[in-house]
N, C-alpha and C positions, 0 to 999 in steps of 0.2 A: 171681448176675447172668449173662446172656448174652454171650460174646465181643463188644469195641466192631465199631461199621461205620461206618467211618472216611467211608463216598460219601456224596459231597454236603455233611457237615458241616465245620464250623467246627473246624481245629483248628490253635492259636498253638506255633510255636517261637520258642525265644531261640537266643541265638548263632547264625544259619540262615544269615550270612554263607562262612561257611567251616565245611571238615573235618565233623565228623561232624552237627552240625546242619544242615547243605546237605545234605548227602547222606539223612536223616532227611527232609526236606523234599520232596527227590525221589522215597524210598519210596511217601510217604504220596500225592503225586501220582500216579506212575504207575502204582503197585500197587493203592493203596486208592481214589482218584478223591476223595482226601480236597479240602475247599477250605482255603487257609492264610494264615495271618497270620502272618507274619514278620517277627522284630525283629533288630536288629543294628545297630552303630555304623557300619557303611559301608553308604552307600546308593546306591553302584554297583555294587558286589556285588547288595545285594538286588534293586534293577534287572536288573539280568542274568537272575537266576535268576527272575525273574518273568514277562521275558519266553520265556525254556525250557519254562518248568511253564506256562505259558497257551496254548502251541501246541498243545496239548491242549483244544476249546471248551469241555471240560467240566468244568474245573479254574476256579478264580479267587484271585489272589491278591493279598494287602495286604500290601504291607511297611510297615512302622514304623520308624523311623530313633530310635534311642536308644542312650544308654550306661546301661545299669544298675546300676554300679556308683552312681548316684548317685539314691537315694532317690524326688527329684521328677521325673526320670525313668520310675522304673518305676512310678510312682501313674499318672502320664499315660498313660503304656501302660494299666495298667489298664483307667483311665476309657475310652478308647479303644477297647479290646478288648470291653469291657462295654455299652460303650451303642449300638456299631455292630453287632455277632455274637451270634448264639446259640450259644455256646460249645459243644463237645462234649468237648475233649479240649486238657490244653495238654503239653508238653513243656519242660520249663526246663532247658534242656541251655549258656547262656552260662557261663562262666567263665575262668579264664587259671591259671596255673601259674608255678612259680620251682623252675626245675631249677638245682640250684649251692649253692654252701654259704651256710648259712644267711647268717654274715653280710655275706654278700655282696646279701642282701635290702633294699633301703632301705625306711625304715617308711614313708613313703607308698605305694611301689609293695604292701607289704605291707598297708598299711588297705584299698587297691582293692582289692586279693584278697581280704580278709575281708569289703568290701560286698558284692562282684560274686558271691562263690561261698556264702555264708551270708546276710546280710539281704538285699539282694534276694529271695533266692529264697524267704526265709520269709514277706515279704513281700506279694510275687506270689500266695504259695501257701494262705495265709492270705487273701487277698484274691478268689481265684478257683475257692475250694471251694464257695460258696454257687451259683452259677451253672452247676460241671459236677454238682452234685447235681441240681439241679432239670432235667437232661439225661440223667441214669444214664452220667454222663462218667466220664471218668480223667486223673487227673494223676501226670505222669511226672518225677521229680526225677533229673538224670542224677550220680550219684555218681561212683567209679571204685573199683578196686579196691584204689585205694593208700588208700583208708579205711575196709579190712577188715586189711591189711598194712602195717602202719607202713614208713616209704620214708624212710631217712635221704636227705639230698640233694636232696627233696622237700619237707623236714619240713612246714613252713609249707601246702603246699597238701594232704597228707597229712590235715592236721590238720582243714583244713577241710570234706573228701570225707568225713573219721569223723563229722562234727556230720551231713550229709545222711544217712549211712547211718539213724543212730539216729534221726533224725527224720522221713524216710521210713518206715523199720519200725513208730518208735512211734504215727506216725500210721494206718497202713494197721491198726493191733487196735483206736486210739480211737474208729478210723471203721467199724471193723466193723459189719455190717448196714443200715447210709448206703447210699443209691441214688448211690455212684461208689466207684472204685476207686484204689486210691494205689502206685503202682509205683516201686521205688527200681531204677535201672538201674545198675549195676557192672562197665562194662569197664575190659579191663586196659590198655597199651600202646595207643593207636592212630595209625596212621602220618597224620598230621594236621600243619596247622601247625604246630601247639602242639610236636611234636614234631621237628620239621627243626631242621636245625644240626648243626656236631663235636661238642657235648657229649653228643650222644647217644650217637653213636660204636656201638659192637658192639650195644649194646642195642636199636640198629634192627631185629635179627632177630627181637626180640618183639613187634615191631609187629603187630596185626590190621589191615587192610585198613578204611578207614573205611565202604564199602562194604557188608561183612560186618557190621562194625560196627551200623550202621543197620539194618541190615533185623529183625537178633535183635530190637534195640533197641525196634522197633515192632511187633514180632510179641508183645514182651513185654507193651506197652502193650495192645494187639488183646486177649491173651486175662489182663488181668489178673492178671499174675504181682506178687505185693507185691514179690520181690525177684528180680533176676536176674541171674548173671556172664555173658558170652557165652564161645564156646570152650569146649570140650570140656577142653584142657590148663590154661585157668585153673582152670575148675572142682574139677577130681582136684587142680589145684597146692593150691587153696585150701584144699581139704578137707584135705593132708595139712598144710600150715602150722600149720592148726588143732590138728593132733596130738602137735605139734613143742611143744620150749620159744619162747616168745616170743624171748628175748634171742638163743638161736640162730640164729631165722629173721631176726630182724632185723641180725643181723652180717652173716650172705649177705646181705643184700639190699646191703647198707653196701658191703660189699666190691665187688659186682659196678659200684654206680654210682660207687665213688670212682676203679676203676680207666679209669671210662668217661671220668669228669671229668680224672684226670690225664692220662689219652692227648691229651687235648685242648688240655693247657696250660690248664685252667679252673682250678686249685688248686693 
């Protein structure tokens, strides 16, 4: 298939409220001339940025006000994205994260995390493959790289980025030769909501720029990459992790965030 062209079509983000899905939103705006459907739980956010991305005459944008952590939610979306747009291209970049020790997690806040970052997304995804085929679209599932690299300290949302990775990949061979393309996006660190606060502490230095972030991210989507880390230094990291014993790599990683966590008084 040919690199997507994002002008003039239809293409849906999740989480487009903040951090790396806004900024993904404004890519696709002012680089690509992309039109978007935006979803997200706050709907003055999405206002905002609709009025930004539309000063442009040649942009048009919908937002969607939903939380998708909840099932009859993201159906309506669906219905909504489906019966108004000729889809081209979606992104499903919502989710949330629990940096801290495990159990320090309460299982409610933990079931949201497992709706919002796994069934929704399988959901959606499963729900809006028949529509970017009949487009020669792509669907972009944003993973990270804490589920190529186990992240104690993370564990719980680690766990859930490993279920996207393998079902990103495993879809992008089922669907081989299908008129659309399936892109699992893997960054590492990004300096984002999700990511502010002491408990970060030193490991803000690995932060990527959500910025930089977005752009890889849709460049990857653009020319149909199945799988992609951004950064040059994640990359060479990843590759060498991979060469490494697991229990090794996984001690550093432990080490590095428990020292982050106790600087903080979080443990």
């Amino acid at each position: 298939m040919k690199p997507m062209n994002f002008r003039g079509r239809a293409v849906l983000v999740t989480g487009a409220s903040s951090g790396l899905g806004r900024e993904m939103a404004r890519q696709l705006a002012t680089r690509h001339g992309a039109h978007l459907i935006l979803v997200a739980r706050r709907g003055d956010r999405l206002e905002e940025l609709k009025r930004e991305l539309e000063a442009d005459p040649a942009v048009r944008v919908h937002p969607i006000v939903a939380d998708l952590s909840k099932l009859e939610e993201v159906d309506r979306v669906i219905d909504e994205v489906t019966s108004r747009h000729e889809l081209y291209a979606a992104i499903l970049n919502a989710g949330i994260t629990h940096f801290g020790a495990h159990d320090k997690l309460e299982w409610r806040d933990f079931q949201r995390m497992l709706d919002l970052n796994v069934t929704g997304v399988v959901r959606m995804a499963t729900q809006l493959l028949g529509p970017l085929e009949a487009r020669e679209g792509g669907l972009m599932l944003v993973s990270s790289l804490t589920g190529i690299v186990t992240v104690p300290y993370q564990t719980a949302y680690s766990a859930t980025k490993a279920f996207l990775i393998h079902y990103g990949w495993g879809l992008s061979h089922e669907l081989a030769g299908k008129n659309l393309s399936i892109t699992t996006y893997a960054p590492g660190g990004v300096d984002t909501e999700m990511t502010i606060g002491e408990n970060f502490g030193s490991l803000r230095r690995w932060l990527m720029p959500a910025s930089q972030a977005a752009r890889e991210g849709v460049e990857a989507l653009r020319r149909r990459k199945p799988l992609h880390i951004p950064g040059v230094t994640y990359r060479w990291g990843t590759a060498l992790v991979g060469m490494l014993p697991r229990g090794l790599t996984t001690r550093i990683v432990a080490a590095q965030y428990r020292r982050a966590l106790e600087k903080a008084g979080a443990l």
